[in-house]
NUDO-326582 format. One line per field, with one value per residue (C-alpha): x, y, z. Coordinates in steps of 0.2 Angstrom, whole numbers. Layout:
BEGIN
c1: c(X / ...) $
c2: c(Y / ...) $
c3: c(Z / ...) $
***
This chain:
BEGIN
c1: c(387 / 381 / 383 / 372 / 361 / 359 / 360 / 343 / 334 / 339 / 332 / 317 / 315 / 315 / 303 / 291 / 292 / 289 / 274 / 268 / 270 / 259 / 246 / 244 / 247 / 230 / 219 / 221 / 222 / 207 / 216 / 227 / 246 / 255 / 271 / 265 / 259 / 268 / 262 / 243 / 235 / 221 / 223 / 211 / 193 / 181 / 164 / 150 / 129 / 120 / 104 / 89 / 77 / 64 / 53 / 55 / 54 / 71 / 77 / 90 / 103 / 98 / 105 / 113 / 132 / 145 / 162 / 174 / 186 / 201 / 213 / 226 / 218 / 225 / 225 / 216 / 199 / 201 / 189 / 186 / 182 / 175 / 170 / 164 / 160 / 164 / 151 / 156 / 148 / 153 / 159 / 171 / 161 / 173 / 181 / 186 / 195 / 186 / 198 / 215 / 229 / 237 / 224 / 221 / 199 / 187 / 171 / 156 / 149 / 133 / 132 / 120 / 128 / 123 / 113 / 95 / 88 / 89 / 107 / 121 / 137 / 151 / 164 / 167 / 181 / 184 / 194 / 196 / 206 / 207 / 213 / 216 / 206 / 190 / 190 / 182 / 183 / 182 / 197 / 204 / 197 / 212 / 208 / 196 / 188 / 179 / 161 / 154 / 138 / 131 / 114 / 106 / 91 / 81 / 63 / 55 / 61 / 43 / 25 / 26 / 33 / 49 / 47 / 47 / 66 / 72 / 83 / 101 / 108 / 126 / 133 / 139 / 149 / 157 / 171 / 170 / 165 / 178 / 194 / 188 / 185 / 169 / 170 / 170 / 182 / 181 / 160 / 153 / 142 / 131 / 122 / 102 / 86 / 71 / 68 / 79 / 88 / 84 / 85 / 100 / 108 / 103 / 112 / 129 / 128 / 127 / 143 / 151 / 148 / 152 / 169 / 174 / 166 / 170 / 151 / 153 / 136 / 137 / 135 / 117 / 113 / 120 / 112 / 101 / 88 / 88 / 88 / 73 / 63 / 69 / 63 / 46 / 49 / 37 / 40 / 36 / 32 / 48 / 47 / 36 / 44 / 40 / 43 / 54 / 67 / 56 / 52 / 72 / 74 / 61 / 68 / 84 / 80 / 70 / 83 / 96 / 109 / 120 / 113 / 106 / 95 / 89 / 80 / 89 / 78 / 92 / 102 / 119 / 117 / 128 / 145 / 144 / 139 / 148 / 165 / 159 / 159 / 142 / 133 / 118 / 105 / 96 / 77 / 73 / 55 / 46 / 25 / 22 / 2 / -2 / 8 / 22 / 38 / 56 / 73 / 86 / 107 / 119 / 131 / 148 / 154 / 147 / 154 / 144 / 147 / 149 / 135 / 124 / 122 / 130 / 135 / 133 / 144 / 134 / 134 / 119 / 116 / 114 / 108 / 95 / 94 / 109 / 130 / 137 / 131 / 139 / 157 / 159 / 152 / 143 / 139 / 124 / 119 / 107 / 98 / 94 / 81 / 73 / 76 / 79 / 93 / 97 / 99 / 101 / 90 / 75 / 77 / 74 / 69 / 63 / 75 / 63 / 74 / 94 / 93 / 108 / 116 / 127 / 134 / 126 / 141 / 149 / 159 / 177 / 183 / 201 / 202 / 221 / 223 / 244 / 245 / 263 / 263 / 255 / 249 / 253 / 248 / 235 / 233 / 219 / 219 / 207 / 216 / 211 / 221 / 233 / 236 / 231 / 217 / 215 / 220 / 219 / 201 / 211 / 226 / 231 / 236 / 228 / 229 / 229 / 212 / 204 / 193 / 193 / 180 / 176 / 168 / 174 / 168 / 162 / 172 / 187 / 194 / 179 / 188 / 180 / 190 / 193 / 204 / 206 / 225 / 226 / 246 / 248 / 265 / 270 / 275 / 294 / 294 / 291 / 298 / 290 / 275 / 264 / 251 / 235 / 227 / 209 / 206 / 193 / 202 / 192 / 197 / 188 / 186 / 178 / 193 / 206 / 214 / 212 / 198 / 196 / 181 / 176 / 174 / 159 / 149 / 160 / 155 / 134 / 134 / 143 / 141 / 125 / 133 / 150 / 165 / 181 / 198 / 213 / 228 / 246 / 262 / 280 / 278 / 296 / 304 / 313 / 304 / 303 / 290 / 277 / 266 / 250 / 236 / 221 / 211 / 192 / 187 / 195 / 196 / 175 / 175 / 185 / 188 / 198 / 198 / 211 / 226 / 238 / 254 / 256 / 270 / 273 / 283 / 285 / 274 / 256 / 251 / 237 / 231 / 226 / 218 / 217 / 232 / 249 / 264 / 278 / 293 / 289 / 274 / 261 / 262 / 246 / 249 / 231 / 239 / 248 / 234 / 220 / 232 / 244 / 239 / 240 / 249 / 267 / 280 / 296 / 288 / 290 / 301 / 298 / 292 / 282 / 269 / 259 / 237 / 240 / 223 / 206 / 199 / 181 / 169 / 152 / 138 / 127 / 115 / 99 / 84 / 70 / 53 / 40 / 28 / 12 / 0 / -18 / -33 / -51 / -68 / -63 / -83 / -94 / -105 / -104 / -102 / -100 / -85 / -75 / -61 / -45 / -30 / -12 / 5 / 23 / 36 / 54 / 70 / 78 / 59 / 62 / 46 / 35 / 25 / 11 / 8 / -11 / -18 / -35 / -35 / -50 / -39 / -39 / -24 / -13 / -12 / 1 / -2 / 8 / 24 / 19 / 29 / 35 / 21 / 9 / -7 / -13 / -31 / -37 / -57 / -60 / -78 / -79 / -93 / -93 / -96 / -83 / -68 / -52 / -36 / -30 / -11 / 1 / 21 / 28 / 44 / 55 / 60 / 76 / 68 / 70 / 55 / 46 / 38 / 19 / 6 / -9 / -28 / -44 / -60 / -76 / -90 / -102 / -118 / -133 / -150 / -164 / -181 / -190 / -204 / -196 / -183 / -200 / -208 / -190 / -191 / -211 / -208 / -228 / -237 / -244 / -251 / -259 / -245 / -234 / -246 / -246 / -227 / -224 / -214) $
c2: c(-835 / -819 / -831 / -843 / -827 / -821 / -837 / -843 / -823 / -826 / -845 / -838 / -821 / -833 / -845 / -832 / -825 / -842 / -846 / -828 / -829 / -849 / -838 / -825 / -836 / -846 / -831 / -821 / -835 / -824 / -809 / -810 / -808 / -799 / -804 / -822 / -814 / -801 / -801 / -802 / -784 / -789 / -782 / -788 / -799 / -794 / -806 / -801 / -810 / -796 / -790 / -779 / -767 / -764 / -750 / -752 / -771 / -779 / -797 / -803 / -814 / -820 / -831 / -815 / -814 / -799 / -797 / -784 / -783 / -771 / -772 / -762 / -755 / -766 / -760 / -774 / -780 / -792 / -806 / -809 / -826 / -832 / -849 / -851 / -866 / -876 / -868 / -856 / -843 / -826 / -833 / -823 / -805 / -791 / -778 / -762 / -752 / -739 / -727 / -731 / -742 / -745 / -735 / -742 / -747 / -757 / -766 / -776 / -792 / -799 / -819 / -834 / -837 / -856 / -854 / -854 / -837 / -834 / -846 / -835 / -839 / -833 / -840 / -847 / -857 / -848 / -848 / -832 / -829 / -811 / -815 / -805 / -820 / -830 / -847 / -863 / -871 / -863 / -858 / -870 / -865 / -860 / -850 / -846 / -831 / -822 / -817 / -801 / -793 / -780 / -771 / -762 / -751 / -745 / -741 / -739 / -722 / -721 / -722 / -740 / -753 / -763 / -781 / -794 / -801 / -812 / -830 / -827 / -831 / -834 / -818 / -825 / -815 / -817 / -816 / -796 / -796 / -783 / -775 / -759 / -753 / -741 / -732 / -716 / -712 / -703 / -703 / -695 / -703 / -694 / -701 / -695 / -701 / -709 / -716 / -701 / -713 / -701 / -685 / -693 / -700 / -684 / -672 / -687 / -683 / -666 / -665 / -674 / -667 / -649 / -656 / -666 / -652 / -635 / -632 / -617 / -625 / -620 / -633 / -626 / -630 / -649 / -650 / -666 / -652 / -645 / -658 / -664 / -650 / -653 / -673 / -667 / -675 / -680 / -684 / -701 / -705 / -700 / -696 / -700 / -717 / -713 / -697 / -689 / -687 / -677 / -664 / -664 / -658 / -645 / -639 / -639 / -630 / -616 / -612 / -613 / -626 / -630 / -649 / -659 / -672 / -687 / -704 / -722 / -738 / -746 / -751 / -757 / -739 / -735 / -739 / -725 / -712 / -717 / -716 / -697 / -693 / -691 / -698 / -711 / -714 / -731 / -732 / -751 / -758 / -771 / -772 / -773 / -773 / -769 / -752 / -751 / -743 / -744 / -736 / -726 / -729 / -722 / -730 / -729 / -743 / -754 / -773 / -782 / -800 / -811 / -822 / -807 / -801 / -783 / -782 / -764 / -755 / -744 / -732 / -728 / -725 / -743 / -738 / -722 / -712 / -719 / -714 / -725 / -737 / -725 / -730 / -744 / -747 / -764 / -776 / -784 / -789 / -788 / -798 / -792 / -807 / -805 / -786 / -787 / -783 / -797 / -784 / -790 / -794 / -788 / -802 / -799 / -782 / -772 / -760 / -745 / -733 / -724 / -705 / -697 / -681 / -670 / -653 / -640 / -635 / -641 / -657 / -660 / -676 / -684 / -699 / -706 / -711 / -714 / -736 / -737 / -729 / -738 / -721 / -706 / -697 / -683 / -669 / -657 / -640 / -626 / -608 / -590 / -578 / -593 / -596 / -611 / -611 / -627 / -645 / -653 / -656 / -673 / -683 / -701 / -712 / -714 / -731 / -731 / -729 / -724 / -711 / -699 / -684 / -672 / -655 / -636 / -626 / -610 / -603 / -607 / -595 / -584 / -582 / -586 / -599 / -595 / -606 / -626 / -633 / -653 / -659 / -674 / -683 / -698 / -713 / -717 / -726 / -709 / -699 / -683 / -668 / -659 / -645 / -640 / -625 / -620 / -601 / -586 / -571 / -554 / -536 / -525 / -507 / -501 / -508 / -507 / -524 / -540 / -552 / -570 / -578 / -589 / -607 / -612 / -597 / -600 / -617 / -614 / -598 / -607 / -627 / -636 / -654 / -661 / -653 / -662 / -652 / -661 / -663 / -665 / -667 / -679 / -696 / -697 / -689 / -677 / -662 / -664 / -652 / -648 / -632 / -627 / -612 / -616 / -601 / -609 / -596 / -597 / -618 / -617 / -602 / -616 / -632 / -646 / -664 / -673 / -677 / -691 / -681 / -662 / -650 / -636 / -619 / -602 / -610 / -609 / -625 / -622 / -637 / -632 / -613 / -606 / -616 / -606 / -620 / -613 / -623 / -615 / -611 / -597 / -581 / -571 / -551 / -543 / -525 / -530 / -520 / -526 / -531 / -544 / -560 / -559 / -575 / -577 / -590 / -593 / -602 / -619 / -616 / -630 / -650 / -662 / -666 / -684 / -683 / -691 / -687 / -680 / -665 / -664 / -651 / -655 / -643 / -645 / -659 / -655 / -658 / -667 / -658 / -660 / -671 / -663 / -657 / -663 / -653 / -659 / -667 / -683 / -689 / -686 / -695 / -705 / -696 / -679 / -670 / -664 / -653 / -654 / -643 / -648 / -638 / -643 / -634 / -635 / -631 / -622 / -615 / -626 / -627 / -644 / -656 / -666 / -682 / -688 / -706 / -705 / -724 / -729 / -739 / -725 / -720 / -707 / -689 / -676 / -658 / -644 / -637 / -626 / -614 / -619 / -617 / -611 / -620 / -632 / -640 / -656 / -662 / -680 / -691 / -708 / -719 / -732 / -732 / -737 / -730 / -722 / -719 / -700 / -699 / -686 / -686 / -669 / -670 / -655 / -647 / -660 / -675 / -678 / -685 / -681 / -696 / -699 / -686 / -696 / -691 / -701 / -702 / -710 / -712 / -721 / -731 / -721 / -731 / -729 / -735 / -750 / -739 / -731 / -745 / -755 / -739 / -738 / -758 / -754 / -734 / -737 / -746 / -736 / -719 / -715 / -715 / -708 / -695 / -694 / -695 / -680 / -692) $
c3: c(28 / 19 / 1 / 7 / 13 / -4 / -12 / -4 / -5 / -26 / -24 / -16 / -28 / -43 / -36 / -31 / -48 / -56 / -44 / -49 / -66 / -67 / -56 / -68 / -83 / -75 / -69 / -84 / -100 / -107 / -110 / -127 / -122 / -138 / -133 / -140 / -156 / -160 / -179 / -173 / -172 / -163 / -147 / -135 / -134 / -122 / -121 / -113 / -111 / -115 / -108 / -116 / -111 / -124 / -121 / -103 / -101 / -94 / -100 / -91 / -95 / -113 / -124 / -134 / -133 / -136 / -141 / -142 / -152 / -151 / -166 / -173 / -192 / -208 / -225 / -232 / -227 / -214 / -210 / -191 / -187 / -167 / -161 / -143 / -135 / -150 / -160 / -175 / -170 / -178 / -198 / -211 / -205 / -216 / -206 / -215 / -201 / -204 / -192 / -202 / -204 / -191 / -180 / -162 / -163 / -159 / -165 / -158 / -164 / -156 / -158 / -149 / -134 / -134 / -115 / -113 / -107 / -88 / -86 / -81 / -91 / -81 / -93 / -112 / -120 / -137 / -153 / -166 / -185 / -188 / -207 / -224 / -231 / -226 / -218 / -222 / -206 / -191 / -180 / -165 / -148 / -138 / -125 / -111 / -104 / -92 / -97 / -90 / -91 / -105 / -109 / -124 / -119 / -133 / -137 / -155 / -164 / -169 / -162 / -157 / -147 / -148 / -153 / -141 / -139 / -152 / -150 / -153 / -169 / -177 / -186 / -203 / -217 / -232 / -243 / -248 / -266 / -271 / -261 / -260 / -243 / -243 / -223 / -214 / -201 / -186 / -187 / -170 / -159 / -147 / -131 / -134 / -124 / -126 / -145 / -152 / -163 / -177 / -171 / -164 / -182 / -193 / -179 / -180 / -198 / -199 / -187 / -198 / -215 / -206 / -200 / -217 / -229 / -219 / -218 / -206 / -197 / -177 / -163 / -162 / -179 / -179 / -160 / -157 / -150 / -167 / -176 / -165 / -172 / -190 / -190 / -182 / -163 / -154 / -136 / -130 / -148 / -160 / -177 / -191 / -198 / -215 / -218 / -205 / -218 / -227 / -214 / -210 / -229 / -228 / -212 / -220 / -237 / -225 / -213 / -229 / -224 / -237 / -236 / -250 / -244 / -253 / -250 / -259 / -256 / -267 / -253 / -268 / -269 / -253 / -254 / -269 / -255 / -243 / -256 / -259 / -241 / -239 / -223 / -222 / -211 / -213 / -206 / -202 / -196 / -188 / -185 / -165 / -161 / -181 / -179 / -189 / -181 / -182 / -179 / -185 / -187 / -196 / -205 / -202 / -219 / -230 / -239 / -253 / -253 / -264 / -258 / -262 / -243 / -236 / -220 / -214 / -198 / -191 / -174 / -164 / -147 / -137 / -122 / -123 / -110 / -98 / -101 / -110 / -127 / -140 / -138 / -152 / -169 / -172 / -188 / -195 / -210 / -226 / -233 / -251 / -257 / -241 / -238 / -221 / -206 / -194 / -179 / -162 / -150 / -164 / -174 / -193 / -198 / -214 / -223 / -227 / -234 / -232 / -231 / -239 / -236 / -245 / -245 / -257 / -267 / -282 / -282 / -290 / -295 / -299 / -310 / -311 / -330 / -332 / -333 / -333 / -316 / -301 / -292 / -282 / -266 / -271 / -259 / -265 / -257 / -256 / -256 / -256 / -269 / -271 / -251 / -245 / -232 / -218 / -219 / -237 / -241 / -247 / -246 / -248 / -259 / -279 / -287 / -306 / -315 / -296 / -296 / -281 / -277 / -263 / -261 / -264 / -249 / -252 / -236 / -223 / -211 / -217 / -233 / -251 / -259 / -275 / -282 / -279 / -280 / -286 / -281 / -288 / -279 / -292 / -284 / -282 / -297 / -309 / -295 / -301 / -295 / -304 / -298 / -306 / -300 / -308 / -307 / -314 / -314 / -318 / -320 / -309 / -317 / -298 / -289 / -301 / -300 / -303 / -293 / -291 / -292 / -278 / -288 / -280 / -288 / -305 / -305 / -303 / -316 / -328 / -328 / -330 / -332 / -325 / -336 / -340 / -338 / -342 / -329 / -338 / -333 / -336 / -330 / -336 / -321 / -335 / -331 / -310 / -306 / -319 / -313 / -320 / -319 / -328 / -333 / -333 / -343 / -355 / -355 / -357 / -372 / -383 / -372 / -382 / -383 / -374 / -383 / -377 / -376 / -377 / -384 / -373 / -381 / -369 / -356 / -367 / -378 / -392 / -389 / -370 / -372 / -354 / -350 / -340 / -337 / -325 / -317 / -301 / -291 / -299 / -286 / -289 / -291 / -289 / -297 / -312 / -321 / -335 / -350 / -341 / -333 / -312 / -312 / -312 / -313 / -324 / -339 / -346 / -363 / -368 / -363 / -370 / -356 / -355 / -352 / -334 / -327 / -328 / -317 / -316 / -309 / -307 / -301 / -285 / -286 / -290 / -275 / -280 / -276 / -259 / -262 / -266 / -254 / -260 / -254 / -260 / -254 / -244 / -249 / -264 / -276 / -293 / -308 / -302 / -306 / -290 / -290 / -281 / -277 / -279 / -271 / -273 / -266 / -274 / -263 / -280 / -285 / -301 / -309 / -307 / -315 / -307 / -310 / -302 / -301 / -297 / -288 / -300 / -315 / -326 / -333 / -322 / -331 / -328 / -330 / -328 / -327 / -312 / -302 / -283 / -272 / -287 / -284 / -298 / -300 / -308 / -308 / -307 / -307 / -300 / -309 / -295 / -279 / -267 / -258 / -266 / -265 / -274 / -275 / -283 / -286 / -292 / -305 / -308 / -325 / -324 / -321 / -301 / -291 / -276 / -265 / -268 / -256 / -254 / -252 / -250 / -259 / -253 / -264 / -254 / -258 / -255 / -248 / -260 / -253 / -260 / -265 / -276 / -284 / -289 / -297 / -305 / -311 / -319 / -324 / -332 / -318 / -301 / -307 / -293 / -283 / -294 / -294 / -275 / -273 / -287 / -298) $
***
């Protein structure tokens, strides 16, 4: 009797699992179940119908959808692919997973969601590839899922008014024209209010060059207040669209960040930032009412392809004002021919310019040289009196013939760095290590003993241009670990071409003045006293050592100028010669040139140089009446432009009476009243 108990409570456990299981199986076919794809690292496909609030005017329920895609990060870029409703909807859009390999993230893709505005869609049958190469048809639609409900709220970033909402589009990518993955990881992404996306991007930014560069900037000083002030804020108004960047750099360059800002309308220009760690802010507008506006994102990662377009990553603020909107980084694309974003819900909109930020200090740069090796992990480290200070300021992998760059802070730990270590890990294949280390060591008489000069001050007294340092070391494996101190100093008195292969003898080569080689690491000894060298390791006797890379230190960028402040008469007369006054400032108080166009088809003159701030004068006379147009660009001593200042000039027509134009048409007819009028 109790068998047939437990025989019927297993029957009816099983069959209550089973009816579960088809219960759940049913209710829940939207969601992705990875113990069916176990090789597919996407995790997870949210869909959403998205609504918008533009400068406070709600549309509901729009033909706009969203999807959210949660993957696991892949090495290569990877191409994500949706159809919806049997309609390819989001095509061969590149993915760089941005946050790493194997890195839990997500992205955003905005598509037309194939409804008319004001439907409710409550549910969509889809189907998605998430490949490592494009597709030429679109993927089978599988599965269904639920469709919940999303909004953006957003007004214009400058005086001006959203644009009305735009129909929805299909979001369509291409194969990436090269394999190379240009993206920042772990950008930030603040919540701000009312049409602060710029404010908003410059202070993202600024986080993140303090965090990657060691910038030493408080939370005040990257604040979206203060970075309010620096753009020149307006409340209920936002910042100037076309020169807010300009009033950040001038508020930079007076409160002495250690930021170098610069304005790229070339937008193939990016990827080249963005692979030198610097950030990127990209104004975009629209004309609303005849007023032009706009708004501002920052971008997270950037693909050229190979049908000419970009398509951009980018974090902003989605929802001004409210929690929420800044939790996943979205795609749109470029159009280069047409110069404009497809953004959703604005429909196309013009690229105006990308503001680019860097650090102000000197740059170093790693170029990998060795072809019978495939590559190595590089791990660059910044170190005070030869002990290292923070994480690496880099480490990852170094493909043959790559080059790699960063930045040398000035400080960490409030300690100068002083000296920069390269460790260059060959891959299994060579199964070998070598470690440069640059220094500038100097005798101090005051302190008696040795003092090492902090390279970022080494580098702006003594380098004008990039300079080349060999790295060396034995791809052979025979010589395991090859240690090196270069003394920059000496290296720059009587630097050497590089040779292929280099003899080494008592750890010194004449071929590399300046150059130590030890077989262990150099210990810096502060007190040795003026006639030995402070740094100490047993010697290499001897070796022959391969050219396996190049080292380059290269100064701080030099800052373009402000543009010209013009002051003059805005009104005059023909063929009078007025004067006008012209002020440039410079960040570095290099001197300027000025280059004037009068707006009347003469030719532009330049005059100067001036010093920074030093007032110039120029005199002008326009021979026709009519209204003009006076512009002036300043150039420093090496070559960098400012953008244009801009001052009017009206020379209007003046009414002559007809009296006087007939006495002017017969100059010997009408004595007498040429007698009574005094001409």
């Amino acid at each position: 009797m109790e068998k047939n108990i437990s025989r019927k409570r297993v029957i009816f456990f099983i069959t209550t699992l089973l009816i579960f299981s088809t219960i759940s199986s049913s209710a829940f076919s939207g969601e992705k179940q990875l113990e069916d794809t176990k090789d597919d690292p996407v995790l997870n496909i949210l869909f959403y119908q998205m609504d918008f609030k533009f400068d406070g005017t709600l549309y509901e329920n729009t033909d706009w959808g969203a999807v959210d895609l949660y993957f696991v990060g892949q090495e290569p870029i990877m191409y994500f692919n949706l159809v919806v409703n049997g309609v390819w909807q989001v095509q061969n859009i590149p993915v760089l997973s941005s946050e790493g390999t194997d890195v839990d993230q997500t992205m955003t893709y905005y598509f037309d969601l194939g409804c008319d505005v004001g439907d409710v869609v409550t549910a969509v049958s889809y189907g998605y590839a998430f490949t490592d190469d494009i597709l030429n048809t679109m993927p089978p639609e599988t599965y269904t899922a639920p469709v919940s409900n999303d909004i953006v709220i957003l007004s214009a970033g400058a005086d001006g008014e959203m644009p009305p909402l735009a129909g929805a589009k299909p979001l369509v990518g291409a194969r990436a024209a090269e394999a190379e993955k240009h993206a920042h990881s772990s950008f930030p992404n603040q919540e701000c209010g009312d049409k602060e996306c710029a404010p908003a991007g410059v202070s993202n930014s600024l986080k993140f060059l303090n965090t990657k560069h060691k910038l030493g900037l408080t939370d005040a000083q990257t604040s979206i207040a203060t970075a309010k002030t620096a753009v020149g804020f307006v409340a209920g108004k936002g910042a100037p669209l076309d020169t807010w960047w300009e009033n950040k750099k001038k508020y930079m360059s007076d409160n002495n960040y250690p930021i170098v800002t610069r304005k790229i309308t070339d937008i193939s220009k990016l990827a080249d930032e963005i692979d030198a760690g610097q950030d990127v802010e990209i104004t975009e507008s629209w004309i609303v009412g005849g007023i032009r506006t706009g708004h501002v994102t920052a971008l997270k990662g950037i693909t050229k392809n190979a049908d000419g377009n970009y398509t951009l990553e980018v974090v902003d603020d989605r929802q001004q004002g409210v929690a929420g909107g800044t939790d996943k980084p979205r795609t749109y694309v470029y159009n280069p021919k047409k110069g404009t974003f497809t953004e959703a819900g604005f429909g196309d909109t013009k690229f105006e310019y990308a503001t680019v930020e860097c650090p102000d200090l000197p740059k170093w740069t790693y170029h990998f040289l060795y072809s019978p090796c495939p590559g190595g992990v590089l791990q660059v480290s910044a170190t005070h009196n030869c002990v290292v200070q923070g994480s690496p300021l880099f480490d990852r992998y170094v493909k043959y013939c790559q080059t790699v760059s960063g930045y040398i802070p000035k400080k960490i730990n409030d300690l100068e760095i002083n000296d920069v270590l390269f460790d260059f890990y060959w891959d299994y294949v060579c199964e070998n290590h070598d470690q440069t280390k640059l220094v500038s060591p100097k005798w101090s008489n005051e302190q008696n003993k040795w003092k090492l000069t902090p390279l970022s001050t080494w580098v702006k007294v003594n380098l004008s241009s990039s300079f080349l340092i060999p790295s060396v070391g034995d791809p052979t494996g025979a010589i395991q670990n090859v240690y090196t101190i270069v003394n920059l100093d000496e290296y720059l008195a009587n630097p050497v071409p590089p040779q292929d292969m280099y003899v080494i003898e008592d750890g010194v080569c004449p071929m590399l003045p300046g150059y130590h080689f030890g077989m262990a690491p150099f210990v810096f000894d502060p007190y040795v006293g003026p006639d030995h060298f402070p740094f100490m390791a047993p010697p290499l006797m001897y070796g022959v050592l391969a050219y396996d890379a190049e080292i380059t230190l290269s100064p701080v960028p030099n800052q373009s100028p402000f543009s010209p402040e013009i002051s003059g008469p805005a009104k005059g007369k023909p063929n009078i010669a007025y004067n006008y006054e012209f002020v440039s400032f410079d960040p570095e108080d290099d001197d300027v040139f000025i280059t004037i166009d009068w707006g009347d088809g003469t030719n532009p003159e330049t005059i100067g140089p001036f010093a920074s701030g030093e007032a110039a004068v120029a005199s002008h006379k326009w021979s026709k009446k009519g209204s003009y147009e006076i512009k002036a660009q300043s150039n420093d001593i090496y070559g960098d432009e400012s953008e244009w200042g801009y001052q009017g000039m009206s020379i209007p027509r003046t009414y002559t009476p007809w009296i006087l134009r007939i006495l002017d048409r017969f100059p010997n007819a009408f004595p007498i009243i040429r007698y009574l009028l005094g001409l």
